[in-house]
ZAZA-355515 format. One record per residue (C-alpha): y, x, z; residue number from 1; residue in three letters. Coordinates in steps of 0.2 Angstrom, whole numbers, plus 2048, in hexadecimal, padded with zeros to 3 digits. Layout:
{{Y; X; Z}; NUM; 'ALA'}
...
This chain:
{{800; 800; 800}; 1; 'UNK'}
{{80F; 808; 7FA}; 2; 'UNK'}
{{821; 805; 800}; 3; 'UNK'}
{{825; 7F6; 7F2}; 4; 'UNK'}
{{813; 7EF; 7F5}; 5; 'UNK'}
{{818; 7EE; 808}; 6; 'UNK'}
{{828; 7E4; 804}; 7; 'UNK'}
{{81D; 7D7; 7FA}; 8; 'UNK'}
{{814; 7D6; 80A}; 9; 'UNK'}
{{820; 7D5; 814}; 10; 'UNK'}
{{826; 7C7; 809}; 11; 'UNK'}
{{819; 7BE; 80B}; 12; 'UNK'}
{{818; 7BE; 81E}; 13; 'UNK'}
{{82E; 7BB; 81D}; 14; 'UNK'}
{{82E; 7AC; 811}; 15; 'UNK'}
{{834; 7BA; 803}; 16; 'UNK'}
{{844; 7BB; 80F}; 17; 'UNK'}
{{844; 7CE; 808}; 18; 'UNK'}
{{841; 7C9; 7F5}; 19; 'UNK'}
{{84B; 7D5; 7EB}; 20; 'UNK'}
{{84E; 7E1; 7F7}; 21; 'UNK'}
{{849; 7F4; 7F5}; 22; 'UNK'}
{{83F; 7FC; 807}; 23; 'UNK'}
{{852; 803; 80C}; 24; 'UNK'}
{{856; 7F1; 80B}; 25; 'UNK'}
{{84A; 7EC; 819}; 26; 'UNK'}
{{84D; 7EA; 82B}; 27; 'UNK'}
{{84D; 7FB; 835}; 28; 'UNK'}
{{83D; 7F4; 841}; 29; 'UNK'}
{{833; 7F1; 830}; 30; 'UNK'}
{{837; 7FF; 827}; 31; 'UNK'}
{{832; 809; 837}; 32; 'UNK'}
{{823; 7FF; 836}; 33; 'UNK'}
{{81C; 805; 823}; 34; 'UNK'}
{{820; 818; 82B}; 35; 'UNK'}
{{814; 813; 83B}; 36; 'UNK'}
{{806; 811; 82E}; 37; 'UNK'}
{{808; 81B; 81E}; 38; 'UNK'}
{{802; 82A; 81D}; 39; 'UNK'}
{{80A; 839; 818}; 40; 'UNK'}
{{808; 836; 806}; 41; 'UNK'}
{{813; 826; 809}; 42; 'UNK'}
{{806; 819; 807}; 43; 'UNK'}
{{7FD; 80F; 816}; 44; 'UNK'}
{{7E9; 80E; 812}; 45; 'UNK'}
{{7E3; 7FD; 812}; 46; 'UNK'}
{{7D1; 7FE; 80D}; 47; 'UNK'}
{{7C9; 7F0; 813}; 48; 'UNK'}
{{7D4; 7E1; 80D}; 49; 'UNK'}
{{7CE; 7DC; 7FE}; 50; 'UNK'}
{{7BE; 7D4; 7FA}; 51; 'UNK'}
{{7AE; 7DD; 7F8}; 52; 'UNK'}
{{7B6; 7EB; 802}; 53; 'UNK'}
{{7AD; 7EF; 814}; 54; 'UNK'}
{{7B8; 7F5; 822}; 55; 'UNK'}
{{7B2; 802; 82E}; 56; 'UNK'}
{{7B9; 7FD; 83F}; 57; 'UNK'}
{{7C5; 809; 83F}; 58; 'UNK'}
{{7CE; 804; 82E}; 59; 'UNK'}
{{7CD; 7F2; 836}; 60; 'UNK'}
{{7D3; 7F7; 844}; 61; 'UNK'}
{{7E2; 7FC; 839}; 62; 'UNK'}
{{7E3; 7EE; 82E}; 63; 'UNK'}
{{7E4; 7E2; 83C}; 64; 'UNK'}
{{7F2; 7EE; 846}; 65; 'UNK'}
{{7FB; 7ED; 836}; 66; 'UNK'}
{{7FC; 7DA; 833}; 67; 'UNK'}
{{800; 7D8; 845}; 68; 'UNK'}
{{80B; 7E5; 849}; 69; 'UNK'}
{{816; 7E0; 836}; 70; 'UNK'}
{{816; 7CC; 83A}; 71; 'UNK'}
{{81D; 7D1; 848}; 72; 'UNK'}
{{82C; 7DE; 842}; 73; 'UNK'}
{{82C; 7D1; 837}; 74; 'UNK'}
{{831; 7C2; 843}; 75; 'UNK'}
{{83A; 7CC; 84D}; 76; 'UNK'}
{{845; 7D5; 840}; 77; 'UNK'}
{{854; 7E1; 845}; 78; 'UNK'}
{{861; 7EB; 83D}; 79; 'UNK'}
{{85D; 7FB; 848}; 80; 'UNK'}
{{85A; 80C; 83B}; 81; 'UNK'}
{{847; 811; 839}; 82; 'UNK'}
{{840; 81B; 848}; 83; 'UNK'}
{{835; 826; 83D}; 84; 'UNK'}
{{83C; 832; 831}; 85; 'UNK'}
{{82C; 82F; 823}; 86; 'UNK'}
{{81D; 82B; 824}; 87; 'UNK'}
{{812; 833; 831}; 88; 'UNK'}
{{801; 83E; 82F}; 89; 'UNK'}
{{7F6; 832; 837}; 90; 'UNK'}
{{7F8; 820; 837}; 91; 'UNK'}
{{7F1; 815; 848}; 92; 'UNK'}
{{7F3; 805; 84F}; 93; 'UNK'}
{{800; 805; 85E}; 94; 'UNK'}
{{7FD; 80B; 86D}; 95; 'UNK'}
{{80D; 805; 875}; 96; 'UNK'}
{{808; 7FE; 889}; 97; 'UNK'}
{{80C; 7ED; 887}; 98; 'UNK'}
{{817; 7EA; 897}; 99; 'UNK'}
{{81B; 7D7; 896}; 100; 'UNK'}
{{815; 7C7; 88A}; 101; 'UNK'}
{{81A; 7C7; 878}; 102; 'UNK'}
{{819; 7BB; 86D}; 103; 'UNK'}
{{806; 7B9; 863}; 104; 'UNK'}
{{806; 7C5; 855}; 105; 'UNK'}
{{7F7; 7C3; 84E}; 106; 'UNK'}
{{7EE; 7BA; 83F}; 107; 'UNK'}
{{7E9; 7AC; 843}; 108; 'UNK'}
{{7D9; 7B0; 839}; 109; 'UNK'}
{{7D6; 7BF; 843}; 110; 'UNK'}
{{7D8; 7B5; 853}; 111; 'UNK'}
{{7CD; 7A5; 850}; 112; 'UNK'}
{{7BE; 7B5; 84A}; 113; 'UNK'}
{{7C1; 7BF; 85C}; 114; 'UNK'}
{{7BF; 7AB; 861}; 115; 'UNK'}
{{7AF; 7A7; 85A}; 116; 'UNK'}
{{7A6; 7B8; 85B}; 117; 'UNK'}
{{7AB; 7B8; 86F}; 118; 'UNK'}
{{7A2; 7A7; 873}; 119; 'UNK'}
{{78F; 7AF; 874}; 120; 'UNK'}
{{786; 79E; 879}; 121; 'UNK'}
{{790; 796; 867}; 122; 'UNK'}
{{795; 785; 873}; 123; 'UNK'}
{{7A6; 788; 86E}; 124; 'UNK'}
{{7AE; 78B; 880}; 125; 'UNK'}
{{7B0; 79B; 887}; 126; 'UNK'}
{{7AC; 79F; 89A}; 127; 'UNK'}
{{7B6; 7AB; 8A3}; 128; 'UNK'}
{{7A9; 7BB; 89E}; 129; 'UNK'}
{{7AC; 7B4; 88A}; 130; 'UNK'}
{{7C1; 7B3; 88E}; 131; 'UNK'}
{{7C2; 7C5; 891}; 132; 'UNK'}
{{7B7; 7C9; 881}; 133; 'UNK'}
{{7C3; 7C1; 877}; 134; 'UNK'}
{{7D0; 7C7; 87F}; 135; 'UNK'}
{{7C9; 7D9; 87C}; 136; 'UNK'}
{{7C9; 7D5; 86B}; 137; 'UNK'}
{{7D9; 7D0; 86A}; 138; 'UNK'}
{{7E1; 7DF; 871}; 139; 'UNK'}
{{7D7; 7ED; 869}; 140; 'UNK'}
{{7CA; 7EF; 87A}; 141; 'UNK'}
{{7DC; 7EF; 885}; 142; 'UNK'}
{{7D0; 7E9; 894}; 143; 'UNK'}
{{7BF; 7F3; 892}; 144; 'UNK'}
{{7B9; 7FA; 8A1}; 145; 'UNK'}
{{7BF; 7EB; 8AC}; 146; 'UNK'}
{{7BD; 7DA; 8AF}; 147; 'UNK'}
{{7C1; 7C8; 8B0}; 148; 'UNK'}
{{7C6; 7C8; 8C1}; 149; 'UNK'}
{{7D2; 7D6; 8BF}; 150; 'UNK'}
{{7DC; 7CF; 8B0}; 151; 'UNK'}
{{7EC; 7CB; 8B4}; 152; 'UNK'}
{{7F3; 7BE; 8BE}; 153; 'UNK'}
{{7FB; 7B6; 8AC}; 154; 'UNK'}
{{7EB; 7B9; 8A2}; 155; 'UNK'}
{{7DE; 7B1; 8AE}; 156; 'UNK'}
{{7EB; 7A1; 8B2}; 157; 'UNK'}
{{7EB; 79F; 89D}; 158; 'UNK'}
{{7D8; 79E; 8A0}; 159; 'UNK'}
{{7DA; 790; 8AE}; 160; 'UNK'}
{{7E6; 787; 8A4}; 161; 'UNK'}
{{7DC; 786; 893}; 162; 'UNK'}
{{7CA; 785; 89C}; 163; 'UNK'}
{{7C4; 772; 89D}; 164; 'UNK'}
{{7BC; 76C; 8B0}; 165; 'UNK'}
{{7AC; 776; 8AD}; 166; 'UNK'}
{{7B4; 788; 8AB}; 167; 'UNK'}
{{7B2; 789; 898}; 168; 'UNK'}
């Protein structure tokens, strides 16, 4: 994905609010986006998109930190001057600590998949054990190595909220 291949894409996530500009016209955070991802020859990778092409987790791993990480630069567009000089050596998702809620940035697609695959008995409900699978999937494993009882305050009352009388 060159640079005028990501405008397109970003036009398709903006309603085309950027059709006819050039990358220089694009919003700092968007722009600083593209160089997060491209690699040092100026293109981002994106093996794995299209049909009949197989992903290795790594590349979607990639792929869906790209589409998040734009939709969101995307609905939350700024005038500030790109960060990054160019693009960098090695692309990789963000690894930024998220320290408070933001807004859902990801495909819905992608989020009704980490869904399904996380309810293991297929009864469409997720207990408290299937919750925090999904919500590993959602965040890139942010919570492996610990539990559902240690899940912050926020996380486990979204669980109460949602979950019907028996839990699920």
């Amino acid at each position: 994905l060159d640079e005028s291949e990501y405008i397109r894409f970003v036009n398709r996530l903006a309603s085309n609010a950027y059709a006819g500009d050039g990358f220089d016209g694009l919003p700092g955070n968007i722009q600083s986006n593209f160089n997060k991802f491209a690699t040092s020859g100026g293109q981002i990778d994106i093996f794995g998109s299209k049909p009949g092409q197989t992903a290795t987790a790594v590349q979607d791993e990639l792929l869906n930190a790209l589409c998040c990480e734009t939709d969101f630069a995307v609905q939350n567009p700024g005038d500030t001057a790109p960060t990054g000089t160019g693009p960098s050596d090695a692309p990789a998702p963000s690894e930024t600590p998220i320290t408070e809620s933001l807004p859902p940035t990801f495909v819905n697609a992608f989020c009704r998949t980490s869904m399904a695959s996380s309810d293991f008995n297929r009864d469409d409900l997720l207990n408290d054990e299937e919750y925090f699978r999904f919500l590993n999937r959602l965040t890139r494993n942010q919570f492996t190595g610990s539990s559902f009882e240690e899940l912050d305050a926020a996380l486990k009352a979204n669980f109460d909220k949602l979950a019907v009388s028996d839990g699920e």
